[in-house]
C-alpha positions in Angstrom: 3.8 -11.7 -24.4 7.5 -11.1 -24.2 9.4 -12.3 -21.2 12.6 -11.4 -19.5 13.8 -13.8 -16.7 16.4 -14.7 -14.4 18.0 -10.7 -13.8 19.9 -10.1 -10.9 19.6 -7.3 -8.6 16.6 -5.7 -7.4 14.9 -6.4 -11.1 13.4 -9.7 -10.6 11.5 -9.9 -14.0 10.1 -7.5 -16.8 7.5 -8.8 -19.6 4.8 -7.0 -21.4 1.4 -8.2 -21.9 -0.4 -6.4 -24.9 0.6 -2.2 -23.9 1.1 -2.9 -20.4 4.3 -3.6 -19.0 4.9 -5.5 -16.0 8.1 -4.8 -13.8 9.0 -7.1 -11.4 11.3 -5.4 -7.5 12.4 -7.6 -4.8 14.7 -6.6 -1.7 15.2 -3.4 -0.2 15.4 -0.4 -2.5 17.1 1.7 -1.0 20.0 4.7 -2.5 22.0 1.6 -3.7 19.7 -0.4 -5.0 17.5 2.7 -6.4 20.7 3.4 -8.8 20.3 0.4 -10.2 16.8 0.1 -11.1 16.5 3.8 -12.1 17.2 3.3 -15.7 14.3 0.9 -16.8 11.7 2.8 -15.8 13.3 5.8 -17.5 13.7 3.5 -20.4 10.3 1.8 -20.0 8.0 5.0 -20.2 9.9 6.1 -23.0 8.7 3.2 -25.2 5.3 3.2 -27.0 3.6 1.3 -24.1 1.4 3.1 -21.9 0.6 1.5 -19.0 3.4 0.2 -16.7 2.8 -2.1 -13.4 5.3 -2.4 -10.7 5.1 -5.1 -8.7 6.2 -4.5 -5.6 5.6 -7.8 -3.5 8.8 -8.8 -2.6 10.3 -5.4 -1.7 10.5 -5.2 2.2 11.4 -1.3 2.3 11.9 1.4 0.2 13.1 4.7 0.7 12.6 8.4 -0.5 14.7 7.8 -3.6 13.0 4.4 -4.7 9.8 7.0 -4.0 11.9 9.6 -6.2 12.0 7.1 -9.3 8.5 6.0 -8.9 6.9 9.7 -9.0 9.2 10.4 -11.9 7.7 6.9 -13.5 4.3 8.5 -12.9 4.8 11.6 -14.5 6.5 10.3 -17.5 3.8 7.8 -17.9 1.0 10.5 -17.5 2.8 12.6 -20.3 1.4 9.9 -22.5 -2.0 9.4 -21.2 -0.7 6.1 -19.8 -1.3 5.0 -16.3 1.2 3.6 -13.3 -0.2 0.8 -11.4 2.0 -0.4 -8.1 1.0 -3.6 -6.5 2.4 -4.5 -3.0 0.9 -7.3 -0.2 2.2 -5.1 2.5 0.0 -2.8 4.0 3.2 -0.7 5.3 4.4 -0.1 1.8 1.0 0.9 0.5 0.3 3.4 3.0 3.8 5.0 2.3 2.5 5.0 -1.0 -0.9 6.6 -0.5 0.7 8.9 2.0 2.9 10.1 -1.3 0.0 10.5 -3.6 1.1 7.7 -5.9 -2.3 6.0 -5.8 -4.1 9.1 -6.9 
């Protein structure tokens, strides 16, 4: 297991646990934030691991571009038969994100 700690921004952690990948969001992610964090998923579902999990707990909102970066996330990962898991205590955010087809 590989760990990545103390990051500042709305990247709390990253590690990877066998081919799964586990990214770590806190705060809002909104336009600002979303152009930070955009990159490591790009860069994260270009590397040999398939399966990538976005924790989400700490994120209070998140608006149609963090959505943007997610879908893209999702395809990407799909190209390689991998899967995208989001995990988020708040039932607000998961029905934004059933509503968007993310959990399908």
């Amino acid at each position: 297991m590989t760990h990545e700690h103390a990051r500042t921004g709305p990247i709390r952690s990253e590690y990877t646990v066998g081919d799964t990948t586990i990214l770590e969001l806190r705060g809002d992610l909104d336009i600002a934030a979303t152009q930070i964090v955009t990159a490591r998923p790009d860069a994260l579902t270009a590397c040999p691991h398939t399966d990538l999990v976005v924790d989400l707990c700490p994120v209070p909102f998140l608006d149609c571009t963090a959505l943007g970066v997610l879908c893209r996330a999702r395809a990407r990962i799909r190209e390689r038969h991998g899967r995208l898991r989001l995990v988020s205590d708040s039932d607000r955010l998961r029905a934004i994100v059933r509503r968007t087809g993310l959990t399908a």
